[in-house]
KOLRO-876863 format. One record per atom (N, C-alpha, C, O, CB): x, y, z; residue in one letter. Coordinates in Angstrom, 1 decimal. Atoms other than C-alpha are relative to their C-alpha. Glycine has a CB too. Layout:
KOLRO-876863
((X Y Z) "a")
...
***
This chain:
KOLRO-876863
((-0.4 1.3 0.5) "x")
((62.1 -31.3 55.5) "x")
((-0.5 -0.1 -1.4) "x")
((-1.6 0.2 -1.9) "x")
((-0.7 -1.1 0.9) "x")
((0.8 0.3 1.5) "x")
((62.1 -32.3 51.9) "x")
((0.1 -1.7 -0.5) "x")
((0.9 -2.7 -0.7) "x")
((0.9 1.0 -1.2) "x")
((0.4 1.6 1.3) "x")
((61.1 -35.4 50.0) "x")
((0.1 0.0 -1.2) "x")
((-0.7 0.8 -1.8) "x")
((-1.4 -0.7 -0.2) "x")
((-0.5 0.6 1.1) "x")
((62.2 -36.5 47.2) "x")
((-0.5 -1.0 -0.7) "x")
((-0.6 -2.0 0.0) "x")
((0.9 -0.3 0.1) "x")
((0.6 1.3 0.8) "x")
((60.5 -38.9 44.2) "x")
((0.5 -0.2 -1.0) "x")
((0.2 0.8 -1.8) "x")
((-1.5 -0.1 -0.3) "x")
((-0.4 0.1 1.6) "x")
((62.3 -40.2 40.9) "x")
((-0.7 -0.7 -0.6) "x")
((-1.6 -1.4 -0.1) "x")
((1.2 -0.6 -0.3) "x")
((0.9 0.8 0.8) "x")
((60.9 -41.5 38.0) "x")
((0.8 0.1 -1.2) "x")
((1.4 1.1 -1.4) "x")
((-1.5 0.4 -0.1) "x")
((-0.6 -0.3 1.3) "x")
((62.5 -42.4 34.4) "x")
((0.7 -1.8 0.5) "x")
((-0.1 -2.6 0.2) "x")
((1.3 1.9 -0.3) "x")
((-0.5 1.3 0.0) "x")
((64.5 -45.9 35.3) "x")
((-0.7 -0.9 -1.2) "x")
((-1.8 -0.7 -1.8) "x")
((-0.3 -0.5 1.5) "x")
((0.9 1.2 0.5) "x")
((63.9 -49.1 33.5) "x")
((1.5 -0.1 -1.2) "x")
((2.6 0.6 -1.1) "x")
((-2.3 0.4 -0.9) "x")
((-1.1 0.9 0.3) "x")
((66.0 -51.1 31.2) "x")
((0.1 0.7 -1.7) "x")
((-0.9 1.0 -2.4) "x")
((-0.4 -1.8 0.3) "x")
((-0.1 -1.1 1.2) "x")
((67.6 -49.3 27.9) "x")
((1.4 -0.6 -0.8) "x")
((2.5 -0.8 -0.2) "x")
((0.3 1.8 0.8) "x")
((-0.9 0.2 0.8) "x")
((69.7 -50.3 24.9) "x")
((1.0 0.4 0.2) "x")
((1.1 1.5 0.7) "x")
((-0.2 0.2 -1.0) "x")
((-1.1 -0.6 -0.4) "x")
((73.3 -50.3 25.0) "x")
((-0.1 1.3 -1.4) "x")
((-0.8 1.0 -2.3) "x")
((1.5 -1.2 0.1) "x")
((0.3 -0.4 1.1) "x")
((73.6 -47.2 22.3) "x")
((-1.3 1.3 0.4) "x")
((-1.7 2.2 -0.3) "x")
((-0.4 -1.5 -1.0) "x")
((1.4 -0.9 0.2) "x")
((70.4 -45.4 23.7) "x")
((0.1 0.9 1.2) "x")
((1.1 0.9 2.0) "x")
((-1.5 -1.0 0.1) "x")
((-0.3 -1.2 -0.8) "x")
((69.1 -42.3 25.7) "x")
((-1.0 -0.6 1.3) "x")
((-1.4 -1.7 1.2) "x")
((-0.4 1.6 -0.8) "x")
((1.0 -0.4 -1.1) "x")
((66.9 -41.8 29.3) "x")
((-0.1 1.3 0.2) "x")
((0.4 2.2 -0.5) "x")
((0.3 -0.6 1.3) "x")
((0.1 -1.3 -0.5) "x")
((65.7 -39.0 31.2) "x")
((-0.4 -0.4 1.1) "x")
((-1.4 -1.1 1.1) "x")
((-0.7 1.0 -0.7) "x")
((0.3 0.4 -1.4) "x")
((65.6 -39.6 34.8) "x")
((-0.7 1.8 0.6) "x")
((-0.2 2.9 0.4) "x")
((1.7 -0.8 0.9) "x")
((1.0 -1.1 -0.7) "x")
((62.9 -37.1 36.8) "x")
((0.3 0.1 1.5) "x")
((0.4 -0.9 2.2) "x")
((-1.7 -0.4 -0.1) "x")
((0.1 0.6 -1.7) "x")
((63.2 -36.3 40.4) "x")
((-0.8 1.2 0.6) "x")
((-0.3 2.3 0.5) "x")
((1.8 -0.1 0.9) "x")
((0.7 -1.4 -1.1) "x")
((60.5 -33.9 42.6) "x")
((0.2 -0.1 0.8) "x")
((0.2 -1.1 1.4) "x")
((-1.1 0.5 0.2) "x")
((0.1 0.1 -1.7) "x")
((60.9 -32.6 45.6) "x")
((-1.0 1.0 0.4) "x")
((-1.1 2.1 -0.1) "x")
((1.4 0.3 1.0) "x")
((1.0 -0.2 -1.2) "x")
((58.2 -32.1 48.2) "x")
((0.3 0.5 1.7) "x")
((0.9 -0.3 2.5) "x")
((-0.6 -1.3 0.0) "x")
((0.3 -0.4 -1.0) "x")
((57.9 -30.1 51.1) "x")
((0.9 1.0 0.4) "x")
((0.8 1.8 -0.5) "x")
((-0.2 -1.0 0.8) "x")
((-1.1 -2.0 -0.3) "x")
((60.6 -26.8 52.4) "x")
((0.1 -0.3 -0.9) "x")
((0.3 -1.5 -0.6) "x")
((1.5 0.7 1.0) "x")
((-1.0 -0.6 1.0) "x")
((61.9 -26.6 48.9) "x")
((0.1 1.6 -0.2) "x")
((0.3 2.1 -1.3) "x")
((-0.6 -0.4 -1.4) "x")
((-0.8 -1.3 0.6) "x")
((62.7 -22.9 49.3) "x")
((1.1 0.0 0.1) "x")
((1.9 0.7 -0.5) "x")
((-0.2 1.2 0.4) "x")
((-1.6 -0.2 -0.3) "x")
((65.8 -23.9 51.0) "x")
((0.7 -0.7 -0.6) "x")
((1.8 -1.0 -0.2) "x")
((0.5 -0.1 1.2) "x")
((-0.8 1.3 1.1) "x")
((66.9 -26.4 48.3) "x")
((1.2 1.3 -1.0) "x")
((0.9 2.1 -1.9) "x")
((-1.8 -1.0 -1.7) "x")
((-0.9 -0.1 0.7) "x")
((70.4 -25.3 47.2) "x")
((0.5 -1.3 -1.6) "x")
((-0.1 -1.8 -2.6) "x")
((0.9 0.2 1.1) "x")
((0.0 0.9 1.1) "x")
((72.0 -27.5 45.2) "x")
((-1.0 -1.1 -0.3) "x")
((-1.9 -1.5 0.5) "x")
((1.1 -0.5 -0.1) "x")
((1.2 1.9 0.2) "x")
((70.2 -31.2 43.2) "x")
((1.1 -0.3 -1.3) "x")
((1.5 0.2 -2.3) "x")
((-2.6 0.1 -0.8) "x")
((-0.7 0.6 0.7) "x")
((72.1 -33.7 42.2) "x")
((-0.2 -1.3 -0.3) "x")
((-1.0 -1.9 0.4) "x")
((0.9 0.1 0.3) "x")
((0.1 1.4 0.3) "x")
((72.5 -37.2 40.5) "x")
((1.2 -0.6 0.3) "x")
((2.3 -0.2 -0.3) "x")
((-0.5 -0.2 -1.3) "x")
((-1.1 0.8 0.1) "x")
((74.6 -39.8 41.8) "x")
((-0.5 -1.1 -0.5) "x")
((-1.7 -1.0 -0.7) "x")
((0.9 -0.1 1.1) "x")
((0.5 1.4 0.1) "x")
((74.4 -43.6 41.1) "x")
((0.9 -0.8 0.9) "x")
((1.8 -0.4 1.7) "x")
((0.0 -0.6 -1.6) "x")
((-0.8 1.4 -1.1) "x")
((75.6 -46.9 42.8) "x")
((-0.1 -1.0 -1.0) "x")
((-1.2 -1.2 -1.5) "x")
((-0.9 -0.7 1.6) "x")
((0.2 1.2 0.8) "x")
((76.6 -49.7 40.7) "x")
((0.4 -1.2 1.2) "x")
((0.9 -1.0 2.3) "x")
((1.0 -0.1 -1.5) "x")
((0.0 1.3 -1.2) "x")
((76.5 -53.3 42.6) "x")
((1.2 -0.6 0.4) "x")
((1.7 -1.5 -0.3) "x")
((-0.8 -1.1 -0.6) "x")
((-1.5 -0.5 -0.5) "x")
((79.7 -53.1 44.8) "x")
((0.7 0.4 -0.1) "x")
((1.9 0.0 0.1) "x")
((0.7 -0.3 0.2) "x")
((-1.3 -0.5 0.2) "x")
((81.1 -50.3 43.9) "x")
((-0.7 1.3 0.9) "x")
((-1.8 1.2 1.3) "x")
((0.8 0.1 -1.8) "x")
((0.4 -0.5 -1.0) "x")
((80.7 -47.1 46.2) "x")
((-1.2 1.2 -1.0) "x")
((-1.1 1.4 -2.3) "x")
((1.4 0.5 1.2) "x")
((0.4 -1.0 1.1) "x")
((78.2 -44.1 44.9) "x")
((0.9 1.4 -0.6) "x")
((1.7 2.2 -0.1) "x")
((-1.2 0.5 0.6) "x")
((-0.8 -1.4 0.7) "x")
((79.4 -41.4 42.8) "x")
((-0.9 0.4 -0.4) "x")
((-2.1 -0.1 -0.4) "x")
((1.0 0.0 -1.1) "x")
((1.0 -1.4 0.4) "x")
((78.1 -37.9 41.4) "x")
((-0.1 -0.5 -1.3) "x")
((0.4 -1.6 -1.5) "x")
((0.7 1.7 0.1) "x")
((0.3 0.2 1.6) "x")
((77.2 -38.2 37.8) "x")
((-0.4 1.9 -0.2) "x")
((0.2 2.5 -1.1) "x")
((-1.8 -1.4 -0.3) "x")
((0.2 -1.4 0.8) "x")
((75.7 -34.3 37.7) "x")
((-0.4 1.1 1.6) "x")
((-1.0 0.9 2.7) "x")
((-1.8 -0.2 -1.4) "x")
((1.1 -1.1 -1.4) "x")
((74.9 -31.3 40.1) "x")
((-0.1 1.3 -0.4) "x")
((0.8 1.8 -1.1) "x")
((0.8 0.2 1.9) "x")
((0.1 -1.2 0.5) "x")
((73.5 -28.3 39.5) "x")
((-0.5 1.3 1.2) "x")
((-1.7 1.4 1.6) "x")
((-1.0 -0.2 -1.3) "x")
((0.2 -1.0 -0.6) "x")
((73.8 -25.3 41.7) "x")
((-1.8 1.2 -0.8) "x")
((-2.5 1.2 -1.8) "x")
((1.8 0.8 -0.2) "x")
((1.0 -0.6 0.4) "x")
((71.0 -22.7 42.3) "x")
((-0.2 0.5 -0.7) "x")
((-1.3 0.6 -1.2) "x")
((-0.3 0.4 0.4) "x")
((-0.2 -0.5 1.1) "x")
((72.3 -20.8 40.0) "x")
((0.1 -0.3 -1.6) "x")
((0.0 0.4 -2.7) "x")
((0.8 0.3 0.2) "x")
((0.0 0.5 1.8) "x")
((72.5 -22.9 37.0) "x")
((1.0 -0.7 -0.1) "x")
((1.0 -1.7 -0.9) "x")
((0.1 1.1 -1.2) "x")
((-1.2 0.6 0.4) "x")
((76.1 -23.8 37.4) "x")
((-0.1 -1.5 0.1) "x")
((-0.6 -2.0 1.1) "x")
((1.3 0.5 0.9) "x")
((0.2 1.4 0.0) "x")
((76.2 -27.7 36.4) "x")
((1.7 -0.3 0.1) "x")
((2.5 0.5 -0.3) "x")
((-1.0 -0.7 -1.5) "x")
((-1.4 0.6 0.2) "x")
((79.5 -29.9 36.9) "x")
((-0.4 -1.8 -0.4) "x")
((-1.5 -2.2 0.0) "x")
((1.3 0.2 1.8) "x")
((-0.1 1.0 -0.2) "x")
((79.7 -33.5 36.1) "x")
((1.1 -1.1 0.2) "x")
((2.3 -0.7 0.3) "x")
((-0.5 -0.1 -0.6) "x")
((-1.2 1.1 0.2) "x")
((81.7 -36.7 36.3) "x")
((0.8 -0.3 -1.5) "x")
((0.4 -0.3 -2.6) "x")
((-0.7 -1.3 0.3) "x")
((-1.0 -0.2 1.2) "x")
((84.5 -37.0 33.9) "x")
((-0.5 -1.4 -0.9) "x")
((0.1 -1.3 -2.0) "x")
((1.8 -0.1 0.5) "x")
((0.5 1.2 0.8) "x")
((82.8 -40.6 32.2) "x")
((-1.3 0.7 -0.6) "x")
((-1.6 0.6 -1.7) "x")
((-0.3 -1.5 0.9) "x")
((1.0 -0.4 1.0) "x")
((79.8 -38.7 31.5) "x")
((0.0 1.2 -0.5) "x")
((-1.1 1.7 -0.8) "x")
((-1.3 -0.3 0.3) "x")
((0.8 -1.5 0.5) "x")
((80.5 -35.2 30.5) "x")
((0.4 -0.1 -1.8) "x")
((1.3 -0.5 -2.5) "x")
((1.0 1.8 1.0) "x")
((0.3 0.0 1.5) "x")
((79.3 -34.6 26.9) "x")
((-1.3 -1.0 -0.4) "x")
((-1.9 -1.0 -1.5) "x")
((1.4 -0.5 -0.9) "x")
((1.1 1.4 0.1) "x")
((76.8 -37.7 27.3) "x")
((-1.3 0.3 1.2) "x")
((-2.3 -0.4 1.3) "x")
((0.9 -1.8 0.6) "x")
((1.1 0.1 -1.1) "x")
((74.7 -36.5 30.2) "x")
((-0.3 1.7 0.1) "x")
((0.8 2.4 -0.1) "x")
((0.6 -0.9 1.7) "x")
((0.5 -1.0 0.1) "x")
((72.8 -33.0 30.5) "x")
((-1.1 0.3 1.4) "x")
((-2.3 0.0 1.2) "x")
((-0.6 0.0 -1.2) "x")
((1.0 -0.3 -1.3) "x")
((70.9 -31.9 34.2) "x")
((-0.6 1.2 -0.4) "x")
((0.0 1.8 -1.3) "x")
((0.7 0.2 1.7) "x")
((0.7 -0.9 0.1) "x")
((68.6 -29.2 34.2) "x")
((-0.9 0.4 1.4) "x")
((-0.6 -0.5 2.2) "x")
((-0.7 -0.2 -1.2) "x")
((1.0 -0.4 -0.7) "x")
((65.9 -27.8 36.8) "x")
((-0.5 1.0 0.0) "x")
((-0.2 2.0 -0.5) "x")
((0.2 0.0 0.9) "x")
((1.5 -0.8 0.3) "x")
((62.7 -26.4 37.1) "x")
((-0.4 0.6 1.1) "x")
((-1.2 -0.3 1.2) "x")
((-1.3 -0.9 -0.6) "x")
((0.9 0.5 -1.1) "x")
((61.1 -25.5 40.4) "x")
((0.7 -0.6 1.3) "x")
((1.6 -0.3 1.9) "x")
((-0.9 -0.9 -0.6) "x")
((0.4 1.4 -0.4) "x")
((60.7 -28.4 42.2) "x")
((0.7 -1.0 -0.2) "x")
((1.1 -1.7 0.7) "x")
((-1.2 -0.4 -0.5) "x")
((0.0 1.4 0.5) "x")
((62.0 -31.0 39.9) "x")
((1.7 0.5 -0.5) "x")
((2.1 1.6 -0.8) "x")
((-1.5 -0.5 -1.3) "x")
((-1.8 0.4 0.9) "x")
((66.0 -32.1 38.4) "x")
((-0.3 -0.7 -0.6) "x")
((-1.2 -1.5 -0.2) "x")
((1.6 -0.6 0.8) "x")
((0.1 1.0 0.9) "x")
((66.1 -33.9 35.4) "x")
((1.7 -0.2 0.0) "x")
((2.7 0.2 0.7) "x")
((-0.8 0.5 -1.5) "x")
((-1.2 0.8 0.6) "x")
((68.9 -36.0 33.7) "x")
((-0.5 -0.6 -1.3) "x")
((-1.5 -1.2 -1.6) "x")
((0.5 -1.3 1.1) "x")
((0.0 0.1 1.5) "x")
((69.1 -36.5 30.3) "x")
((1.4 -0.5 -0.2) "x")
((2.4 0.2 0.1) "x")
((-0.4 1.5 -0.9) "x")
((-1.1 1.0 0.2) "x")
((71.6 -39.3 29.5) "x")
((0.0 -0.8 -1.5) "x")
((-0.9 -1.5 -1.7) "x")
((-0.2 -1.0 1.3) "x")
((-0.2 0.6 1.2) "x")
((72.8 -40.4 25.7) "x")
((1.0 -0.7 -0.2) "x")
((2.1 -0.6 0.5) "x")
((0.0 0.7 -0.9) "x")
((-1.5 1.2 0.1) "x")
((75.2 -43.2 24.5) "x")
((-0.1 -0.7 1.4) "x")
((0.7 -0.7 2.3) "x")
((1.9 0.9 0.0) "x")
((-0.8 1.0 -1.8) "x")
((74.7 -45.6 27.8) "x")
((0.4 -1.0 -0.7) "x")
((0.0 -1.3 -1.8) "x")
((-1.3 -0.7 1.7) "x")
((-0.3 1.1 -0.2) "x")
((76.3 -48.3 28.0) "x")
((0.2 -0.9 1.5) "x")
((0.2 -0.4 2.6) "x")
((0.8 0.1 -0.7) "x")
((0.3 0.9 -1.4) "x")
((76.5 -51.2 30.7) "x")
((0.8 0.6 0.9) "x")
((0.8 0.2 2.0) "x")
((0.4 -1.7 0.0) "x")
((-1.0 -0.3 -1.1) "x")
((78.9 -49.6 32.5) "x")
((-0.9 1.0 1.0) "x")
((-0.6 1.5 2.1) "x")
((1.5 0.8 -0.6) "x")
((0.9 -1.7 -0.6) "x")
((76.0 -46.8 33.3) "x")
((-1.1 -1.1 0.7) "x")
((-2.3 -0.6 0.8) "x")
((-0.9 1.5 -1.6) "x")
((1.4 0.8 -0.3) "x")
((73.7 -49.7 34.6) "x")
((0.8 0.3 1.8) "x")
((1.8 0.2 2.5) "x")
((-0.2 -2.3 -0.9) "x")
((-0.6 -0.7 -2.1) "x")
((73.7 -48.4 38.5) "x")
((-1.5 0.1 0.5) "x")
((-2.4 0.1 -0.4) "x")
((1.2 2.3 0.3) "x")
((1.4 -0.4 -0.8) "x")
((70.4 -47.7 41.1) "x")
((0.8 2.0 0.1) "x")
((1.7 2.4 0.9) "x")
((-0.2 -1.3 2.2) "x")
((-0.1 -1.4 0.3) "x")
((70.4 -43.7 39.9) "x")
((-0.4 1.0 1.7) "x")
((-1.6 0.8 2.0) "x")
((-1.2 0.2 -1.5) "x")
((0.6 -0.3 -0.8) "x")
((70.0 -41.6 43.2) "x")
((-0.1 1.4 -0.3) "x")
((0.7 2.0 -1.1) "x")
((0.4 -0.5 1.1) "x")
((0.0 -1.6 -0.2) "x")
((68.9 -37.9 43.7) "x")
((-0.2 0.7 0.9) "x")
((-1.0 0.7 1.8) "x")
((-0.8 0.5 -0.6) "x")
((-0.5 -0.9 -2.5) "x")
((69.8 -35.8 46.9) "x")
((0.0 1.6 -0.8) "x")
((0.2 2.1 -2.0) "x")
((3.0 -0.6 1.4) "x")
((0.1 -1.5 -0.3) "x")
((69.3 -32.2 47.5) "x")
((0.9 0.5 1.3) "x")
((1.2 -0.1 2.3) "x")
((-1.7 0.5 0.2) "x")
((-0.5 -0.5 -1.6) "x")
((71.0 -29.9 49.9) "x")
((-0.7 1.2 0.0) "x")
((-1.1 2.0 -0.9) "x")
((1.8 0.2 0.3) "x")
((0.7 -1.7 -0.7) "x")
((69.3 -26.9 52.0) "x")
((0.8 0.7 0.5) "x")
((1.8 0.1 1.0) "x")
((-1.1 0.0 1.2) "x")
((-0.1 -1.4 -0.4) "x")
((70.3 -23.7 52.9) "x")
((1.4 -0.6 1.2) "x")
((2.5 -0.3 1.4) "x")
((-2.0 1.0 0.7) "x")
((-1.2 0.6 -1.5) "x")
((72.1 -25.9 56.3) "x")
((1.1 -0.9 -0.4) "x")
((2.1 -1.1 0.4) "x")
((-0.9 -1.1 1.4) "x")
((-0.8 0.6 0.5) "x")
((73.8 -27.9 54.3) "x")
((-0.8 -1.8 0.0) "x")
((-0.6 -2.8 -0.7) "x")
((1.3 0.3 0.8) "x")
((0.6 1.7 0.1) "x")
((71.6 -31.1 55.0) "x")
((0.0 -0.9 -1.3) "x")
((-0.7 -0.4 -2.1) "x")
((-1.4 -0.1 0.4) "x")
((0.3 1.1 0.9) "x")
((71.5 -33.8 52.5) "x")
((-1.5 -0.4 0.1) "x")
((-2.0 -0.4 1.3) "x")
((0.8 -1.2 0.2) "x")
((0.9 1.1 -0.4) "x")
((68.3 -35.6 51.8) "x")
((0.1 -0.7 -1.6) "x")
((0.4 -0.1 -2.6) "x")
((-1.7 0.5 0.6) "x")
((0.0 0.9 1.1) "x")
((68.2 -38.8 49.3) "x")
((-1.7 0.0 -0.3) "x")
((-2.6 0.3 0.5) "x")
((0.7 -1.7 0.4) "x")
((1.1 0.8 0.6) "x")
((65.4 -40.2 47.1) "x")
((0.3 -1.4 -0.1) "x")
((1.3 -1.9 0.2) "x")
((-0.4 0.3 -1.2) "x")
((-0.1 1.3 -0.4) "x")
((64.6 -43.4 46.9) "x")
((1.2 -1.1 -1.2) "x")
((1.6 -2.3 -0.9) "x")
((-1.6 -0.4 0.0) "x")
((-0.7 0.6 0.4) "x")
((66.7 -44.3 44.1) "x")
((-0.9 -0.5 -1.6) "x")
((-2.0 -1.1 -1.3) "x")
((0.4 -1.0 1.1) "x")
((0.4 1.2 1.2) "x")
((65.7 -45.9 40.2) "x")
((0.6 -0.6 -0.6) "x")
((1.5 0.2 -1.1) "x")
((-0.6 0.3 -0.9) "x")
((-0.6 0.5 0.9) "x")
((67.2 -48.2 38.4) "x")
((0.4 0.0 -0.9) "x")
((-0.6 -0.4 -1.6) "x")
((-0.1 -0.5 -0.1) "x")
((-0.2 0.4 1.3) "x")
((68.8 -48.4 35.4) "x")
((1.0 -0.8 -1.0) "x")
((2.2 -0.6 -1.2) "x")
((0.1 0.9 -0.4) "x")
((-0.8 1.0 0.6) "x")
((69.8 -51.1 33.4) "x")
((0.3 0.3 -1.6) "x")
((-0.5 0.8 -2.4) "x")
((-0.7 -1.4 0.3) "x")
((-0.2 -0.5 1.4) "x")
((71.7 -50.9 29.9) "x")
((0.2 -1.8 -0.5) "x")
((0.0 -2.5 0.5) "x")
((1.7 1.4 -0.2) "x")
((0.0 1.2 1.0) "x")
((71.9 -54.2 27.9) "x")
((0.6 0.1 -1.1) "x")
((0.4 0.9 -2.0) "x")
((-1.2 -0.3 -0.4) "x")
((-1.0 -0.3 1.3) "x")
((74.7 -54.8 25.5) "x")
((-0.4 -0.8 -1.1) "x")
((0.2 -0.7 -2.1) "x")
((1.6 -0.3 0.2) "x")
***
């Protein structure tokens, strides 16, 4: 079983950057892919970034050139420039294992302000 913790949320100029953090805790050897989706407030979630074990990254067609994933370990980042309100969503970060399982984190927020 793995767990998942984000950190990086909080409220960000329209115009400006973040870097959202996510570790996971506990089996991470079988962590295939880690990814970032978000949820904006009634609309359904979408991917924003995922990055295979290998390195291969894809994103969503609104943020590619503006958004950058990486991983270490343990941990997926997100490195996000140019937001604007449209990027204001509850950011989530899910992994999948070896079986295919999903697991979420809990989710951070991020709000952009025009």
């Amino acid at each position: 079983q793995v767990q998942l913790v984000e950190s990086g949320g909080g409220l960000v100029q329209a115009g400006g950057s973040l870097r959202l953090s996510c570790t996971a805790s506990g089996v991470i050897f079988t962590i295939t892919d880690m990814a970032w989706y978000r949820q904006a407030p009634g609309q359904q979630r979408e991917l924003v970034a995922r990055i295979g074990s290998g390195g291969v990254t894809n994103y969503e067609n609104s943020v590619e050139g503006q958004a950058a994933t990486s991983r270490d370990k343990n941990t997926v980042n997100l490195n996000r420039v140019k937001l604007g309100p449209p990027d204001t969503a509850v950011y989530y970060c899910s992994v999948m294992n070896t079986g295919k399982t999903v697991t979420w984190g809990q989710g951070t927020q991020v709000t952009v302000s025009s």
